[in-house]
BALOBA-1460 file (C-alpha; in Angstrom, 3 decimals):
// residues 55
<rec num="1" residu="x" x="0.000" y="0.000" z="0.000"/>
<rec num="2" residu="x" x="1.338" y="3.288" z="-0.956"/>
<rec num="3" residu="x" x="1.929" y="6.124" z="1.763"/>
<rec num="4" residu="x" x="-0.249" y="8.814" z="1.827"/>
<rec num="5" residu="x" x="0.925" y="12.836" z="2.276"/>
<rec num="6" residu="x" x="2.699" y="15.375" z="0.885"/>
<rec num="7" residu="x" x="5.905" y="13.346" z="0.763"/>
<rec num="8" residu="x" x="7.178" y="12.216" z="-2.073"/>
<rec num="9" residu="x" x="10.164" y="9.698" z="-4.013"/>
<rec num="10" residu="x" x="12.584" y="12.002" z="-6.153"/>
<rec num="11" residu="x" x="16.134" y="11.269" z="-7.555"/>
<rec num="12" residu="x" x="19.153" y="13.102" z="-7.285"/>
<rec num="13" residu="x" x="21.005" y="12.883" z="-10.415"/>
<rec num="14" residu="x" x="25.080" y="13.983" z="-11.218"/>
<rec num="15" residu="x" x="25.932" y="16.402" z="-13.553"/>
<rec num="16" residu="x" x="27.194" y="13.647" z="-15.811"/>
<rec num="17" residu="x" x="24.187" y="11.103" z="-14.790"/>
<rec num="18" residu="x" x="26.847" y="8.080" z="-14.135"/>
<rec num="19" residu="x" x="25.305" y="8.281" z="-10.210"/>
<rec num="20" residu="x" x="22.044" y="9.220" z="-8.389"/>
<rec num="21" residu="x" x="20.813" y="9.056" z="-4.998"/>
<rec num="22" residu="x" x="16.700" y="8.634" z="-4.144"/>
<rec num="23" residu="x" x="15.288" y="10.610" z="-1.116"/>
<rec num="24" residu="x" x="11.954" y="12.150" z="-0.239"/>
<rec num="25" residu="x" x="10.867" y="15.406" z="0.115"/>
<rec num="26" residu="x" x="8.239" y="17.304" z="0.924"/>
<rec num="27" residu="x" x="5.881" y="18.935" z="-2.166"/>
<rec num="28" residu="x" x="4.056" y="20.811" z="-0.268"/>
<rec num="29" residu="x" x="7.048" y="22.847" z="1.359"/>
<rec num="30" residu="x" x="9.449" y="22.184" z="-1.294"/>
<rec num="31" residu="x" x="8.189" y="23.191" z="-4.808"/>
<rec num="32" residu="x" x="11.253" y="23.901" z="-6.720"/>
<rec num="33" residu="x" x="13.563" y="21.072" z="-7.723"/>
<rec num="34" residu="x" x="16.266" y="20.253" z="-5.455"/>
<rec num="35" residu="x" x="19.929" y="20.864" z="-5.393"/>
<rec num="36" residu="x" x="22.194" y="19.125" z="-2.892"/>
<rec num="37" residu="x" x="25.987" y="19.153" z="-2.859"/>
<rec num="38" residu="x" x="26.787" y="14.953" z="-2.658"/>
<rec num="39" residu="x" x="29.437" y="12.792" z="-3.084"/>
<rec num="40" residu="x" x="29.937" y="11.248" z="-6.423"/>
<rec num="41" residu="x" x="31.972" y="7.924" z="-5.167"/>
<rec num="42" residu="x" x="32.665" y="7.302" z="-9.406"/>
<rec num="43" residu="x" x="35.028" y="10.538" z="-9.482"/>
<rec num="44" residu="x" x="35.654" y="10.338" z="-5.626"/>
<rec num="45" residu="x" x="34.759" y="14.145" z="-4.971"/>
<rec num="46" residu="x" x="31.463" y="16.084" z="-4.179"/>
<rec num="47" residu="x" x="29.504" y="17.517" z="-6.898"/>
<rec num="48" residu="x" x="26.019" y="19.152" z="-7.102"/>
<rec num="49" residu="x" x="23.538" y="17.111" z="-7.651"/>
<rec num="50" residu="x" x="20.217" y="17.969" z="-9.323"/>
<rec num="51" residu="x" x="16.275" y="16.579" z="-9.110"/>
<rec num="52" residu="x" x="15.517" y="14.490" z="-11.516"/>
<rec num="53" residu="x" x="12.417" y="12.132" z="-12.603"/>
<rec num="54" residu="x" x="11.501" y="8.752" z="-11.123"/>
<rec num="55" residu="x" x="10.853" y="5.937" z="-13.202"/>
């Protein structure tokens, strides 16, 4: 059964897309799309990482 709220699944993808994290945020709060400085562990620094779609 799927959760119910303003919460939902979004993906964090790298500039070059070879890595992406999945967190949740709030919609209701949080309209814009995400950016969140993360570590990319493919070119072993951090990078900023953008919102992306969900499959």
């Amino acid at each position: 059964m799927a959760k119910k709220g303003p919460r939902a699944l979004i993906k964090l993808e790298s500039p070059d897309r070879d890595h992406c994290y999945y967190t949740e945020k709030n919609s209701r709060n949080t309209t814009d799309k995400l950016k969140r400085k993360k570590y990319n562990p493919r070119k072993k620094k951090h990078e900023l990482y953008t919102e992306g779609k969900v499959k």
